[in-house]
C-alpha positions, 0 to 999 in steps of 0.5 A: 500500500505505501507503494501505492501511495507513494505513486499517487503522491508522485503525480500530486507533485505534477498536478498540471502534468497529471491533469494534461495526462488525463485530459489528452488520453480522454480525447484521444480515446474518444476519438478513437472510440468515435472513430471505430464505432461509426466505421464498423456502423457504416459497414454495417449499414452498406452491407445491410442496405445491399441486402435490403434494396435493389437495382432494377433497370427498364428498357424500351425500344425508342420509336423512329419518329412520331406521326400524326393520325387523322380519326373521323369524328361524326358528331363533329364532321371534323377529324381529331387528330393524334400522335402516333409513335411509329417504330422500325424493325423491332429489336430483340430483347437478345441484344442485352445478352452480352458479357460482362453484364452481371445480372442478377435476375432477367432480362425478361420480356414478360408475357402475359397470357390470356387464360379461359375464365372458367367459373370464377367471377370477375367482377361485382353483380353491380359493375357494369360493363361496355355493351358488345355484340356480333349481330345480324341486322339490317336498315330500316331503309337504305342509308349511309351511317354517317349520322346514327341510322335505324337498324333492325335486329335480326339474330344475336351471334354473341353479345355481352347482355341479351339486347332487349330491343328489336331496333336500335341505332348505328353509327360508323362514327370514325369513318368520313364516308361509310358504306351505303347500307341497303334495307334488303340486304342483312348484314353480320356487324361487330358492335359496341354501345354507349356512346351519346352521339349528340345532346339535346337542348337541355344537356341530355343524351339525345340519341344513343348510337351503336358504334363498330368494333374490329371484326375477325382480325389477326396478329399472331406472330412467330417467336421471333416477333414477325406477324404471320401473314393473315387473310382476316381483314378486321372489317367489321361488317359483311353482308350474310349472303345465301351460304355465307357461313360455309365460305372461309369469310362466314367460318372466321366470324363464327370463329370470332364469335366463339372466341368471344364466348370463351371469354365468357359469358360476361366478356372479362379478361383472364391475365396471367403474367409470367416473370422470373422475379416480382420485383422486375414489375415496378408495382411490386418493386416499388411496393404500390403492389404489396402482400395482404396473406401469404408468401412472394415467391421463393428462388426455388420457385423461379428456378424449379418452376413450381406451379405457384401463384399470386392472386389480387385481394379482390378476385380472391375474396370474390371467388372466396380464395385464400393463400394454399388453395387451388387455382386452375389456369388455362393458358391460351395465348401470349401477348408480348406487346404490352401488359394487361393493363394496356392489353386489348388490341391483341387479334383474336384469332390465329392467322388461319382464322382460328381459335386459340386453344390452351397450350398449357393447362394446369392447376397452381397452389395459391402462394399469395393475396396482393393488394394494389394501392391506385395512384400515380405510378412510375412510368403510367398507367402500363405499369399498374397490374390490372384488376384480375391480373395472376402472377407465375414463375416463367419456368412454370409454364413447361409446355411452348407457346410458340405456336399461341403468340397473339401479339409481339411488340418492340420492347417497352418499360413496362414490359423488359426489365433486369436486375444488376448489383446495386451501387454506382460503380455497378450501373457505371460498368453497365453503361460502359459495357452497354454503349459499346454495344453500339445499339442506340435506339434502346434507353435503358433507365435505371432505378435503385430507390435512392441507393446511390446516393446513400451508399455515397453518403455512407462511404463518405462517412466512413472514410472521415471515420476512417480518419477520425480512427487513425487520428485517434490512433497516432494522438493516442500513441503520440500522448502515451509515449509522450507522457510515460517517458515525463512520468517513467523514463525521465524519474529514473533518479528518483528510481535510483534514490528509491532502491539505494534506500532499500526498496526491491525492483518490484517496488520501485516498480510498483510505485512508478505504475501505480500512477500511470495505470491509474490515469491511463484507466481513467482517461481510458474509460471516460475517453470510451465513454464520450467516445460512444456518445460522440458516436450515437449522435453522429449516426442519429443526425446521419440517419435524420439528414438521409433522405431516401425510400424503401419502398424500392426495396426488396426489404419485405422480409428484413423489414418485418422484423423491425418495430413498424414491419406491420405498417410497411407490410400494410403500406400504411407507413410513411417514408420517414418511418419506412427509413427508420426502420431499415437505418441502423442507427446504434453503434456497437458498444463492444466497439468503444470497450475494445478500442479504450481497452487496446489504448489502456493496453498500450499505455500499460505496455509503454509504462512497462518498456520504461520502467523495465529499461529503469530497472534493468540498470544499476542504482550507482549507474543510474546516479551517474547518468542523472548527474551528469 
């Protein structure tokens, strides 16, 4: 004990010295402290935003040039006019196949399919629906429809609602100069209703009008995306002559008709989208399309092609569907033009004028329910999943449809996509590789939710940690060299003196290190300390001044084991919660112990290296050296 004190003693001589000590291992402590926990905090945020977000890219074949289309307009005796986009040969989505390109998922060209309704309901008893029908009928007298004209009804061949009317008006309203139309002739006319085709003094509809529909029409196209050459003009009215139906031109409307009644009885479409991962669809990857019950799809479900499938919210609860139940798809054909959403203007008929039958038929296990938020989406309307819309693993599909290709289109944003590494360096390298491809009617854009910015932001960070860590080091390293020789090396008389009167090399020591352990300890703790609270400041206000959004994220499972996970599942938080969430925002503690312990080791390391080259010379020696 009296060596004990006799070391505290030494430094109460010193009190500026030992309060300097002090104060100077403090700082540098924390500084080092500081230092290492906001490295290894960025790290870990740079590895754990790699895990939670992703880098998609979209990718659309430019038109040529923009044109201007005419359209008749009957109740104006006027053209409108439209721009038209007006594309040359139609890439292939083959050209984005080239080395060096590191994808991680696609590309694609999705595909959706049109599948036979079976029995499931498509829509709710009180939604109403366009009126289409294919009838026979013939005019009350022979007229020109350029003006709505009476037309007697004859026979149905299909229609959406059974006509409750044996007259009713027809228009060829987009037409400048329609056909004439003779009283005694029928004709067999493909039509559509609603539509007013002038008003009357006080604002109502005054005349509802009948308006033409493409009649059987093609465009089938070979797996390469060239039309197959077709006889099926789309006219949409033809005159029903004595055996009619038994000419090639009679078989395609029945054909038409037919098609039509596959649909089902209410005339409603079936999509069916096949991609090799959700988050290539920009709904799903920008969480407007989220989960409600059940699962996304697995990797093995993409590789393996499990026959596995998600459902909407909506259908499902109409047809009283739930996540493991069954679903029976019947593929009939695929569009590759554009998505459900946009789809329609598919021919319905292959090019030899016949129907589509399904080349895949099969029964899914339903993975999942989603819900789609409605509102403003990247890119437009294309990129929102239509209201029945299904999604499968491509690979699910075993049978080819290249004989079932309704329409084949250039590519477009909404329909090819890929995904790559995320960070700038990777998109960098993509583009490099890309213009040296030497393609230029194809953009490509890219979206990472913001993870560019981020991960600039935290290497930026963790470079000035880096700094602030090796800072520290060299201060700390510096001071304790500094101060063990004022506190050791330089009493080396005192040591001297203190074993000439007796005292043993172990006490001598013990007396020199009592001092310096003690404020080696001090500094070490209170440095660590300041140092950790230094550390959980900087990342609190780092994490606040971040501005970025994980809804483009593929975070869904890493998000809901956080606090808010329910919320973001829901899509019920707000960006600033979603950032929260997946920000890391606590330093490691274990951090600070570690890096004050290593200077607290130093120290004590020194401290010995000193007090070992004091003792190690002899007491006589020493005086000289000290008196010289």
């Amino acid at each position: 004990m009296r060596m004990i004190r006799n070391g505290l003693l030494r430094l109460l001589r010193t009190p500026v010295k030992t309060v300097l000590f002090f104060l100077l291992l403090t700082v540098t402590v924390a500084l080092v402290c500081a230092g290492g926990s906001l490295w290894k905090l960025c790290g870990d945020n740079l590895k754990r935003f790699e895990e939670i977000f992703m880098t998609i890219a979209t990718v659309e074949q430019m038109p040529e040039r923009t044109e201007q289309e005419a359209v008749w307009s009957a109740d104006r005796e006027d053209y409108r006019y439209y721009n038209r986009a007006v594309y040359g040969e139609t890439v292939s989505p083959a050209v984005l196949d080239f080395e060096g390109a590191g994808y991680l998922s696609g590309p694609e060209q999705r595909a959706y399919y049109e599948a036979l309704p079976q029995d499931y309901a498509f829509q709710g008893v009180e939604e109403g629906l366009w009126q289409f029908m294919v009838v026979e009928a013939s005019p009350v007298e022979d007229c020109v429809p350029a003006d709505p004209v009476k037309m007697e009804l004859r026979r149905v061949l299909y229609s959406t609602y059974p006509p409750n009317v044996t007259h009713f008006y027809l228009c060829d309203h987009y037409t400048e100069k329609p056909q004439t139309l003779y009283a005694e002739k029928t004709y067999v006319m493909a039509l559509q209703s609603g539509f007013a085709h002038d008003y009357d003094e006080n604002g109502s509809a005054a005349r509802y009008e009948y308006v033409p529909l493409e009649g059987p029409y093609s465009t089938q196209a070979d797996p390469e995306g060239r039309r197959l050459a077709t006889d099926l003009t789309g006219n949409w009215i033809m005159e029903v002559t004595p055996g009619f139906y038994d000419s090639k031109e009679g078989q395609s409307w029945m054909k038409f008709c037919e098609d039509c009644m596959l649909r089902g009885s209410r005339h409603l479409s079936f999509p069916v989208t096949a991609t090799e991962d959700l988050h290539l669809i920009m709904a799903f990857y920008n969480r407007q399309a989220y989960l409600t019950e059940g699962e996304l799809f697995s990797e093995e479900d993409y590789r393996q092609g499990n026959k596995v499938c998600l459902v909407p919210s909506a259908f499902a609860g109409r047809n009283g569907l739930k996540a493991g139940d069954s679903l029976h798809l019947a593929l009939r054909y695929a569009n590759y033009a554009v998505t459900p959403n946009l789809g329609g203007s598919e021919g319905r008929l292959t090019a030899d004028g016949g129907v589509y039958e399904p080349f895949e038929e099969s029964d899914y296990t339903i993975k999942g329910i989603y819900e789609v938020n409605i509102g403003t989406i990247e890119g437009g309307w294309g990129y929102l999943p239509e209201r029945n819309e299904v999604f499968i693993p491509t690979a699910s599909i075993k049978n080819s449809n290249e004989n079932s290709i309704a329409r084949y289109g250039p590519m477009k944003g909404y329909t090819t996509s890929f995904r790559i590494p995320n960070g700038s360096e990777s998109m960098e390298n993509y583009k490099k590789l890309w213009e040296a491809q030497g393609i230029d009617n194809v953009e490509i854009t890219f979206y990472d939710g913001g993870y560019s910015k981020l991960e600039g932001g935290l290497e930026n960070m963790k470079t000035m940690s880096l700094i602030l860590l090796l800072t520290g080091i060299v201060s700390a390293a510096c001071i304790v060299i500094f101060f063990c020789h004022l506190f050791i090396t330089k009493q080396q008389k005192q040591t001297a003196i203190e074993r000439c009167l007796g005292m043993t090399k172990g006490q001598c020591a013990r007396s020199l290190l009592t001092g310096v352990a003690l404020i080696s300890l001090m500094g070490s703790v209170s440095g660590g300390c300041a140092g950790q609270l230094f550390a959980n400041t900087a990342a609190a206000q780092m994490s606040a001044a971040e501005t970025f959004d994980t809804r483009f994220s593929n975070g869904e499972v890493q998000l809901n084991a956080e606090k808010n996970a329910e919320e973001i599942t829901e899509g019920n938080a707000d960006e600033s919660t979603m950032a929260g969430s997946a920000y890391l925002r606590e330093t490691d503690w274990r951090i600070s112990v570690l890096c004050s312990g290593l200077v607290f080791l130093f120290t004590m390391g020194m401290a010995f290296g000193g007090i070992y080259g004091n003792l190690r010379k002899e007491p006589l020696a020493l005086l000289a050296e000290t008196g010289k």
